[in-house]
Rosetta silent file (secondary structure, phi, psi, omega in degrees, C-alpha in Angstrom):
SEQUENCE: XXXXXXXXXXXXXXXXXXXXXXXXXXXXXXXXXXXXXXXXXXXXXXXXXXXXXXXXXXXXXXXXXXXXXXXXXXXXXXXXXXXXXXXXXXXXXXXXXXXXXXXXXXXXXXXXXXXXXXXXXXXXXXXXXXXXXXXXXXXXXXXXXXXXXXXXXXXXXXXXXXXXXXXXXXXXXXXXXXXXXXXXXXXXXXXXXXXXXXXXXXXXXXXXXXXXXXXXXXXXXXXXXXXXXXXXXXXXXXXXXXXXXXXXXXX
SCORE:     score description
SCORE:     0.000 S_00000001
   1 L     0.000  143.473  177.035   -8.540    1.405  -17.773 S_00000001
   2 E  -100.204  128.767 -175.292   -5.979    3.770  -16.731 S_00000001
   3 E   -96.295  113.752 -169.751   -4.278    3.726  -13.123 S_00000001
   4 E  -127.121  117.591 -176.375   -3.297    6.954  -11.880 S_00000001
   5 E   -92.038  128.554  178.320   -1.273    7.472   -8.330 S_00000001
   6 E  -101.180  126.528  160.748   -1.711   10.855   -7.160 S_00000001
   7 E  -123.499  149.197 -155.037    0.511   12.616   -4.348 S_00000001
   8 E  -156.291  126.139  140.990   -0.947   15.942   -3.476 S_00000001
   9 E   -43.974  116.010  169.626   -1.042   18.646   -0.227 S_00000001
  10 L   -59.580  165.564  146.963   -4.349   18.217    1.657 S_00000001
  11 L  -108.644  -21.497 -179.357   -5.415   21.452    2.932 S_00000001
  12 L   -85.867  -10.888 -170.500   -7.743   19.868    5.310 S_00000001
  13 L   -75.187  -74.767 -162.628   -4.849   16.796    6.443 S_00000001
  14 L   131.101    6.808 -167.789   -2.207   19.868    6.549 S_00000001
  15 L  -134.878  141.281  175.981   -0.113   17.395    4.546 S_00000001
  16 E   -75.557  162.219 -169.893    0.738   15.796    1.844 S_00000001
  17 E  -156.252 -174.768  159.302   -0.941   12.265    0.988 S_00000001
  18 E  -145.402 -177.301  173.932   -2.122    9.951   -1.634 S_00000001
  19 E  -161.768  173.069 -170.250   -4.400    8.273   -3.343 S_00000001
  20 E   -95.047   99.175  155.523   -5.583    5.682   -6.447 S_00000001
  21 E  -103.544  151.823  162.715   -7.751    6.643   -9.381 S_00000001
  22 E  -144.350  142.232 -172.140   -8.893    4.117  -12.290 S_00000001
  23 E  -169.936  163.857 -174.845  -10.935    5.507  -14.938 S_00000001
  24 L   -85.994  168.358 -169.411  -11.241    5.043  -18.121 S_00000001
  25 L   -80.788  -12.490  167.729   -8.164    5.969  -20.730 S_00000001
  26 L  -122.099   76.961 -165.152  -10.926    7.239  -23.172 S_00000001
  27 L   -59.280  130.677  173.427  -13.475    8.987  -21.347 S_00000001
  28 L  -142.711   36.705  158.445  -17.030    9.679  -23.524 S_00000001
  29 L   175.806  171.589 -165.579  -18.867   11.613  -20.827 S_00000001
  30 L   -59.599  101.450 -149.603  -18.756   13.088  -17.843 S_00000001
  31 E   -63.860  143.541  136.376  -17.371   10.135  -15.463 S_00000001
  32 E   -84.956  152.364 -165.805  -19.170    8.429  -12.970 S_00000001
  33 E  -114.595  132.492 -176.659  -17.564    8.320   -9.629 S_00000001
  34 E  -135.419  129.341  165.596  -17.172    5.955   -6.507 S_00000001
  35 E   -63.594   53.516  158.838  -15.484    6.895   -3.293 S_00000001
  36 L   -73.045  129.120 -173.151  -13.693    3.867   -2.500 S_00000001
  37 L   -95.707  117.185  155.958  -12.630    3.343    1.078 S_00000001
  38 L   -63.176  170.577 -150.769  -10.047    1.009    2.555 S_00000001
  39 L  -128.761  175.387 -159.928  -10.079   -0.759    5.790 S_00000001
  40 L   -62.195  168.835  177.467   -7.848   -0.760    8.750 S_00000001
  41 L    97.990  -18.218 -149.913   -4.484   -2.053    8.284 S_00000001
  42 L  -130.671 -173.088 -175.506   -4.630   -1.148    4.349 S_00000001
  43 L  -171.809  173.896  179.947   -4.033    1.874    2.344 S_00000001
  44 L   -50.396    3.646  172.694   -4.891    3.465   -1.283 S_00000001
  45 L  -129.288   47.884  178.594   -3.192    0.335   -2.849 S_00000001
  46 L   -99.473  -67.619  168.251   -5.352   -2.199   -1.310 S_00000001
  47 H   -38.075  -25.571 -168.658   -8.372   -2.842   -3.457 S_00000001
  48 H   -60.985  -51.703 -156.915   -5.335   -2.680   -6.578 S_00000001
  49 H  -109.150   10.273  163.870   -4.022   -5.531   -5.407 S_00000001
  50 H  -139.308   41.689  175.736   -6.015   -7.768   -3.775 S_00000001
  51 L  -153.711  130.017 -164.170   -8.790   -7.527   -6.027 S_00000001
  52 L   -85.766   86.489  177.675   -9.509   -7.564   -9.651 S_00000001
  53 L   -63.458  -54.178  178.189  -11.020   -4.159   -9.475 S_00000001
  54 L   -66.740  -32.058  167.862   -9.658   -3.041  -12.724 S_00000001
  55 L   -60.425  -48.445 -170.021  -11.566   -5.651  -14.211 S_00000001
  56 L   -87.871   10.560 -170.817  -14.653   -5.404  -12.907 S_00000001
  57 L  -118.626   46.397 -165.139  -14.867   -1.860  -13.535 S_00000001
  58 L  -102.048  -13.929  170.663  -13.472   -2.170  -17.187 S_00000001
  59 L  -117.957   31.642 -130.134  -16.766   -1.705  -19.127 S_00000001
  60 E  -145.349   90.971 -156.880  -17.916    0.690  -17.201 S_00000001
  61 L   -83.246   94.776 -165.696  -17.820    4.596  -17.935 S_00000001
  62 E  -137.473  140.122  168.235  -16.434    5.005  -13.943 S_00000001
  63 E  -128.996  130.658 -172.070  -13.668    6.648  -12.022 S_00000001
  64 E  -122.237  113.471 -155.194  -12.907    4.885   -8.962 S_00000001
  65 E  -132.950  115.228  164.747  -10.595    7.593   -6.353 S_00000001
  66 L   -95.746   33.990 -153.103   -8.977    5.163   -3.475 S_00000001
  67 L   -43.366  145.901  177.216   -7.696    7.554   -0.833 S_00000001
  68 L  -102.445  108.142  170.181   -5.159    6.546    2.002 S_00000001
  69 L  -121.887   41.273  165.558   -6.232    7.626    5.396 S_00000001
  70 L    51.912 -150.878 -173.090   -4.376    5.758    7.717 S_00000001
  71 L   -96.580   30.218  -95.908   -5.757    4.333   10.776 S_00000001
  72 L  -127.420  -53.571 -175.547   -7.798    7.612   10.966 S_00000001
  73 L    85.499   41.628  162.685  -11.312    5.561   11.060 S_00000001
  74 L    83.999  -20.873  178.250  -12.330    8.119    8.752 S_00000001
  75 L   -74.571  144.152 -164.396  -12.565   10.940   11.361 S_00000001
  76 E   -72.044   73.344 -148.685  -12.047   14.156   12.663 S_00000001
  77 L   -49.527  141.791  167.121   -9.497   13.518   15.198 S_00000001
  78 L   -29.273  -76.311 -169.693   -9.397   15.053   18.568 S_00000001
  79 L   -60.748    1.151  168.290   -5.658   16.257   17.921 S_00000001
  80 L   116.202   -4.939  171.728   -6.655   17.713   14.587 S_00000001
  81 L   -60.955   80.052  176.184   -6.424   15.564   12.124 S_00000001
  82 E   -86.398   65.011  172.438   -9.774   15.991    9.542 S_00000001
  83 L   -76.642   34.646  141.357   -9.385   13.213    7.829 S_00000001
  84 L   -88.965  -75.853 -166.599  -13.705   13.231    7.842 S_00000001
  85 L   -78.282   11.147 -163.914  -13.672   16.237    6.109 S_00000001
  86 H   -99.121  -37.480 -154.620  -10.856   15.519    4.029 S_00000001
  87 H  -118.705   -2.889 -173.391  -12.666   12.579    2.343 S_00000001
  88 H   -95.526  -37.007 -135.317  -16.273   13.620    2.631 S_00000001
  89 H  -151.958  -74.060  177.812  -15.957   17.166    1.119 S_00000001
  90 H   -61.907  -27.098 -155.164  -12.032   18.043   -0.354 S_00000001
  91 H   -85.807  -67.778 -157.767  -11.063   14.793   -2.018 S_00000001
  92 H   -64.904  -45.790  159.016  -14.046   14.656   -4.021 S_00000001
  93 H   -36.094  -61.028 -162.497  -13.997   18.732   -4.716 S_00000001
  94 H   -85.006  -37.754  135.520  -10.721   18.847   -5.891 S_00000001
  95 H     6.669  -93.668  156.625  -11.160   15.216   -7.921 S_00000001
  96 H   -33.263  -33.920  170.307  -13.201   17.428  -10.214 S_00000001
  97 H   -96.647  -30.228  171.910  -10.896   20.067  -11.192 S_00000001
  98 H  -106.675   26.710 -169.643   -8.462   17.322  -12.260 S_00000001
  99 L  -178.455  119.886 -173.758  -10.654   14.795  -14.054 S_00000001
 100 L   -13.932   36.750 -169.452  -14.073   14.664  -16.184 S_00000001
 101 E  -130.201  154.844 -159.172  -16.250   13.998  -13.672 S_00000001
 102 L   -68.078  132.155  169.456  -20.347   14.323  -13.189 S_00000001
 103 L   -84.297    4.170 -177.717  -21.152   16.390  -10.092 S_00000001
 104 L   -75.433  128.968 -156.481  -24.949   14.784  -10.567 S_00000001
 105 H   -54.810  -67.828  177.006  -25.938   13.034   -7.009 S_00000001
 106 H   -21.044  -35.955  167.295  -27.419    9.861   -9.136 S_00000001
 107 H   -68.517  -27.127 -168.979  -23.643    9.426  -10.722 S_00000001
 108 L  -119.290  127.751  177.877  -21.905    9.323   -7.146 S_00000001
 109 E   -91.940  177.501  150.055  -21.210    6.391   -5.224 S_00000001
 110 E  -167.128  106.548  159.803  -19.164    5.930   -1.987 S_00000001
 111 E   -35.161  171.761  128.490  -17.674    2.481   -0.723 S_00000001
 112 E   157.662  167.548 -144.097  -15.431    1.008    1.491 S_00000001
 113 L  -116.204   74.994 -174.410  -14.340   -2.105    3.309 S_00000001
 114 L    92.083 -131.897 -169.948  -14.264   -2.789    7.448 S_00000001
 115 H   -36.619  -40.435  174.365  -13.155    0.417    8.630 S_00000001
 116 H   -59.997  -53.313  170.053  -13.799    1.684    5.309 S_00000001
 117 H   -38.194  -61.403 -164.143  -17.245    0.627    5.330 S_00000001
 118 H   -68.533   -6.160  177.107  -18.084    2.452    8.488 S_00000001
 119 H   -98.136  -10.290  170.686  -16.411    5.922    6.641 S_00000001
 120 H   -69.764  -51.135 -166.308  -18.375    4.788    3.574 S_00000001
 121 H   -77.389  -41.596  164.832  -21.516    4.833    5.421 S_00000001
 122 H   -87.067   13.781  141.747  -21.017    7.668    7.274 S_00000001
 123 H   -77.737  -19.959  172.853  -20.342   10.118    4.493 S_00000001
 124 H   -70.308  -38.805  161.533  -23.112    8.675    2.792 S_00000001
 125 L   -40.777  -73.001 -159.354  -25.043    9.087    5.510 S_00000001
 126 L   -85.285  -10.267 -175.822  -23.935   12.747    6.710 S_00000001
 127 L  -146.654   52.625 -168.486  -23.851   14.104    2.813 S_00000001
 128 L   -61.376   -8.156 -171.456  -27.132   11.751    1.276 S_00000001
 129 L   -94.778    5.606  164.094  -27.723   14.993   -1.182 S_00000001
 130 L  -118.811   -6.851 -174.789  -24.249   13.653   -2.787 S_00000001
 131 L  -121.547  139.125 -172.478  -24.434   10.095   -3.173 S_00000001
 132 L   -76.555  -49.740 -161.836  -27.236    8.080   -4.864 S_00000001
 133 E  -140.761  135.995  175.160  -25.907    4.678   -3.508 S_00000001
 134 E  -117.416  153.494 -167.301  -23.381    3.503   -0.607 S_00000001
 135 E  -131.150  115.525 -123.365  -21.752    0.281   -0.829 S_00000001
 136 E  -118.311   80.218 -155.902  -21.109   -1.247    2.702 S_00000001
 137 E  -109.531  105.944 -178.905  -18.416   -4.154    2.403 S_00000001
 138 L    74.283   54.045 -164.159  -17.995   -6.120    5.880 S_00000001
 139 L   -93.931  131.319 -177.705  -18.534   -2.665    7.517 S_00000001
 140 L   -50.832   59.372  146.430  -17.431   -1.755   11.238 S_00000001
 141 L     9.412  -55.776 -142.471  -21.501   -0.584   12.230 S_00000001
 142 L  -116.457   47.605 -163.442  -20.867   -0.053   16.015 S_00000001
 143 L   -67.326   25.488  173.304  -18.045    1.869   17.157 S_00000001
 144 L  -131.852  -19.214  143.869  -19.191    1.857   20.483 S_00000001
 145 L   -85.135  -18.359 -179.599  -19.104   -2.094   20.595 S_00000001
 146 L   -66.864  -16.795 -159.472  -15.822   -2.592   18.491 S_00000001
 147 L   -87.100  -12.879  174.913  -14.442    0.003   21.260 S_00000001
 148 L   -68.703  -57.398 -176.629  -15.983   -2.631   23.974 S_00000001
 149 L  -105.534   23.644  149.933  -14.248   -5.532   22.749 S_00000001
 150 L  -125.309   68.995 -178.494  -10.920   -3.748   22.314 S_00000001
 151 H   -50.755  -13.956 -176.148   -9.793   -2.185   25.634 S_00000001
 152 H   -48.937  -40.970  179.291   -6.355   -2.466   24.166 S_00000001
 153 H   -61.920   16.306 -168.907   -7.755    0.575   22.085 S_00000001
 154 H   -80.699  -34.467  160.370   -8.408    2.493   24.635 S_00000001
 155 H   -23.441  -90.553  163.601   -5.479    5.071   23.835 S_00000001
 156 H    -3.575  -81.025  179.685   -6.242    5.162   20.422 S_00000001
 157 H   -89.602   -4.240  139.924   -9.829    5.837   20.165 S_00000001
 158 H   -59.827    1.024 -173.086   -9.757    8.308   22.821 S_00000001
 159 H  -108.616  -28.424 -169.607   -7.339   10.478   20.927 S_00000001
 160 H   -83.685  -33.462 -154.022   -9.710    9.592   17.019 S_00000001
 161 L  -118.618  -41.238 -163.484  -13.234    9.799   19.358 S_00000001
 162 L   127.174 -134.423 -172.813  -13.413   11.538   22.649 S_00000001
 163 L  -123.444  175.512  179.586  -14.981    8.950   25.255 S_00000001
 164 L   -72.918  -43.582  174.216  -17.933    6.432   24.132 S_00000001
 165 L   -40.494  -39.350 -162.212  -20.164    9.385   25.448 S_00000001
 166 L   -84.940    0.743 -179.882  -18.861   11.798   22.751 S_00000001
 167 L   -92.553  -44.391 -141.343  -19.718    8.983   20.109 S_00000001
 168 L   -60.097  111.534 -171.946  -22.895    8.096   21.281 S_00000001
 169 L    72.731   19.809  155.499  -25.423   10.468   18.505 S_00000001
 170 L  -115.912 -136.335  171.457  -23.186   11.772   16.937 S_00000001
 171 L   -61.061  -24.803 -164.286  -21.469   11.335   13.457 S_00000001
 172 L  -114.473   12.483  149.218  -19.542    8.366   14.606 S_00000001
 173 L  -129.323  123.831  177.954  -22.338    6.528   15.759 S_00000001
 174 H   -34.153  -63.396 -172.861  -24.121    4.864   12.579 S_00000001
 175 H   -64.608  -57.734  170.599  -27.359    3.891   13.948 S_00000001
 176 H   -41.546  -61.661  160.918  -28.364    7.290   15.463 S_00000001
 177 H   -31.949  -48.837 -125.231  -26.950    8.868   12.088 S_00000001
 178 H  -128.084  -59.023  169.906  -29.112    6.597    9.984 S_00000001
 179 H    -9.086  -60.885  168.819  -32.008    7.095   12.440 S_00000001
 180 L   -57.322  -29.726 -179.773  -32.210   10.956   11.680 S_00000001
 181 L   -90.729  163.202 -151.002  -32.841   10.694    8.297 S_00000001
 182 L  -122.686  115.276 -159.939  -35.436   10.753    6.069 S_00000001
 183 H   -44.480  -53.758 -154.495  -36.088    6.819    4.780 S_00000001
 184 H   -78.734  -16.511  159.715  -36.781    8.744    1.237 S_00000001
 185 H   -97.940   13.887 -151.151  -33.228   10.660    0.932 S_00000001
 186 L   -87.082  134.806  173.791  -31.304    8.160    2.350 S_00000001
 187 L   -72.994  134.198 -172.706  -28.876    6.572   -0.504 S_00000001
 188 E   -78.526  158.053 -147.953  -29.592    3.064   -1.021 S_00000001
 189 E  -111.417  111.494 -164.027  -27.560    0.933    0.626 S_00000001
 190 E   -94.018  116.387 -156.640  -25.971   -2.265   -0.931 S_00000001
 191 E  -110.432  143.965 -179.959  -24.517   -3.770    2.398 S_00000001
 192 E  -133.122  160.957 -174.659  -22.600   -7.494    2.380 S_00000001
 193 E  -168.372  136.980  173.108  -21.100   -9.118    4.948 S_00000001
 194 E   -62.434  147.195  145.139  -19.598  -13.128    5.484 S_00000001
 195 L   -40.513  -25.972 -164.431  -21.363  -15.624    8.233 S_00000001
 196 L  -128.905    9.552  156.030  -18.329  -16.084   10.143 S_00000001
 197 L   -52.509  127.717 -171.736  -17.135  -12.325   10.037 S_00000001
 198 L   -78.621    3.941  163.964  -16.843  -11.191   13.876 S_00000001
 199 L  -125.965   25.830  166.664  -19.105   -8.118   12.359 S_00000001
 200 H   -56.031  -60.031 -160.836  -21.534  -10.325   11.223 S_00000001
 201 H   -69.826  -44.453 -177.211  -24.017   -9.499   14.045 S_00000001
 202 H   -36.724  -69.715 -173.439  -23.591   -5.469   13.911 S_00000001
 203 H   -15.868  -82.075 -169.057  -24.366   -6.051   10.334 S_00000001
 204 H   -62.818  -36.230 -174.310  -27.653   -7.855   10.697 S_00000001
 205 H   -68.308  -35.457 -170.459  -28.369   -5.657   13.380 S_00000001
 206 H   -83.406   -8.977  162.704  -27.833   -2.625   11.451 S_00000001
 207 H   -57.611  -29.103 -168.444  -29.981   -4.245    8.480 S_00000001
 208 H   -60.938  -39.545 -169.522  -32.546   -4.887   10.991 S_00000001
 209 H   -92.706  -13.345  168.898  -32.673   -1.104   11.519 S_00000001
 210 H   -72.753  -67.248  150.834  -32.591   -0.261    7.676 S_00000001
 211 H    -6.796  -67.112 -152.433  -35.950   -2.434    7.399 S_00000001
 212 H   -73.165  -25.351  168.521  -37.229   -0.914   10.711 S_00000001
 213 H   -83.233  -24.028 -176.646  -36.588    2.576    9.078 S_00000001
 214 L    77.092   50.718  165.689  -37.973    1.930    5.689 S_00000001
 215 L  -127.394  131.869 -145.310  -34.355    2.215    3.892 S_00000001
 216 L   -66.504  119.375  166.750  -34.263    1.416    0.322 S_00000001
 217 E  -161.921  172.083 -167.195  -31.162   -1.563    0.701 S_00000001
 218 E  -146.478  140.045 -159.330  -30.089   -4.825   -0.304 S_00000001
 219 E  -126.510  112.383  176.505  -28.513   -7.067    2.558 S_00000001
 220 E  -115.897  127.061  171.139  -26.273  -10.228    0.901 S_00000001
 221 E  -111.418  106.207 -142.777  -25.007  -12.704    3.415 S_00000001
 222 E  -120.846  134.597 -168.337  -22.025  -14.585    1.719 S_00000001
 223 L   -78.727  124.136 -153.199  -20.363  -17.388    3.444 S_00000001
 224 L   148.166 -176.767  158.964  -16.377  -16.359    5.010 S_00000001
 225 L  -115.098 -145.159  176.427  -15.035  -14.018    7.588 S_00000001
 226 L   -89.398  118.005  173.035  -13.203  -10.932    7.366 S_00000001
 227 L  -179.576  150.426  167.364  -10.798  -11.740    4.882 S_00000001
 228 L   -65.115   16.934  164.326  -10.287  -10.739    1.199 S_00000001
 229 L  -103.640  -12.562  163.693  -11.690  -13.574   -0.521 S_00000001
 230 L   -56.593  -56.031 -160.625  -14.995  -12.193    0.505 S_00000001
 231 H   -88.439  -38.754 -176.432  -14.602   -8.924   -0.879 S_00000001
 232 H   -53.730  -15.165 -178.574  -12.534   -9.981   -3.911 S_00000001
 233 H   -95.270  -44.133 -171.051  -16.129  -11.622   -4.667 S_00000001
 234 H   -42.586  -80.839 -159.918  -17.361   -8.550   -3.366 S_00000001
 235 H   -55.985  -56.366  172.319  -16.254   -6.011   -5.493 S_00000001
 236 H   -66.090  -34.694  160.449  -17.731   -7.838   -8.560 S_00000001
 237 H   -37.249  -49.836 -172.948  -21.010   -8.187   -7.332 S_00000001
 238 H   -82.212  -39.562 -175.807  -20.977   -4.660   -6.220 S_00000001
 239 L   -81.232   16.040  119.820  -20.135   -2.853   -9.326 S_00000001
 240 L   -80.632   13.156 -163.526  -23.078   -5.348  -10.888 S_00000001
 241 L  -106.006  -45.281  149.744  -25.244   -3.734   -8.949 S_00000001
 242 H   -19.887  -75.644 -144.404  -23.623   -0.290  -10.333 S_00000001
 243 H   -54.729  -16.736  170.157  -24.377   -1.243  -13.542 S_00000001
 244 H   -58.799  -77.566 -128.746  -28.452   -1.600  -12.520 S_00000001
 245 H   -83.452  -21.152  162.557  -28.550    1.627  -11.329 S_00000001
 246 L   -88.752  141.426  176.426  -26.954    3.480  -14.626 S_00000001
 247 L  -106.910    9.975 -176.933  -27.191    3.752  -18.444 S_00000001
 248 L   -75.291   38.680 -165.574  -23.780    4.827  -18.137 S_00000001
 249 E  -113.168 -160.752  158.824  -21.959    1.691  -19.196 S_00000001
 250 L   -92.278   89.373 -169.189  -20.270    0.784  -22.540 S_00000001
 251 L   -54.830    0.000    0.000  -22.191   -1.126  -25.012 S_00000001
């Protein structure tokens, strides 16, 4: 697999930025693609290194695009920052123009890890006519309870959210997003999450509500917390689960 670090001017950041690709060094179709997201804390060289990533996606005719969005939560910031639309709509546009890859919804994935999770799920979510499958690893659910048991945050996610009124039904709150949609376009949703992870309950709560909607998912409850030996576990699991859904591999 080939590792390619990109630095590039956003037009939707207003900035320059980066990101991660791995794909393969001899491409012999039209790549599939996954949207991986990192989690707070982390950046576009997170998954490189504290996961064998390259490995598990090594037979696999796949391009994997890691983007860095800062502590952003994925979102369209008050002050102006569209880091939502940056990673939802341009990254994956422009992706395309430099590298083989199928625009077919059934080929495109989108990922991501804590924080990452909840920007996996809501692009998956808010753009289900582009992604087949979202893959949900320890994922923030609830932003209107994580902002409950951090008042420290209050600064913060009033400048990324508004007030908890401005999340509540909108983009930035999952369950109403997942709510709206229709069970049969929804991309299925491979969601995992440790026992002793302090987003353990959102989790099962928001599985509860995939069930309750009649959305096609698979819920794995893996024994840890939030911590990379979870996901490093993760990561392999999830791209067998790829390999199900595709004839796209390498014999």
């Amino acid at each position: 697999m080939a590792v390619i670090h990109l630095e590039f001017g956003s037009e939707k950041l207003g900035m320059k930025t980066r990101a991660n690709v791995v794909l393969p060094e001899k491409p012999t179709q039209k790549l599939q693609t996954l949207l991986l997201f990192h989690g707070l804390g982390d950046d576009e060289n997170s998954w490189l290194e504290q996961t064998n990533l390259i490995s598990a996606v090594n037979d696999m005719q796949l391009a994997v695009i890691m983007p860095r969005v800062d502590k952003s939560y994925y979102t369209n910031t008050l002050s102006g920052m569209n880091y939502f639309d940056y990673v939802s709509e341009e990254l994956l546009e422009r992706s395309r123009k430099w590298f083989p890859l199928s625009t077919a919804r059934e080929d495109n994935f989108v990922g991501g890890v804590s924080m990452g999770g909840f920007g996996a799920l809501k692009t998956g979510l808010t753009y289900p006519e582009k992604f087949s499958a979202i893959l949900a690893f320890s994922a923030m659910t609830d932003q209107l309870t994580q902002w409950g048991r951090h008042p420290e945050r209050e600064a913060w996610y009033r400048d990324l959210f508004g007030s908890p009124s401005q999340i509540k039904d909108s983009v930035n709150d999952l369950a109403s997003l997942l709510s709206k949609q229709d069970p049969n376009l929804v991309p299925f949703i491979w969601q995992l999450c440790g026992t002793e992870d302090p987003f353990y309950e959102m989790n099962q709560k928001f599985a509860n509500l995939m069930s309750e909607k009649k959305v096609a998912h698979q819920t794995l409850e893996v024994p840890g917390a939030h911590e990379w030996s979870v996901w490093r576990q993760g990561i392999e699991q999830a791209m067998e689960f790829l390999k199900t859904r595709t004839t796209n591999n390498i014999n």
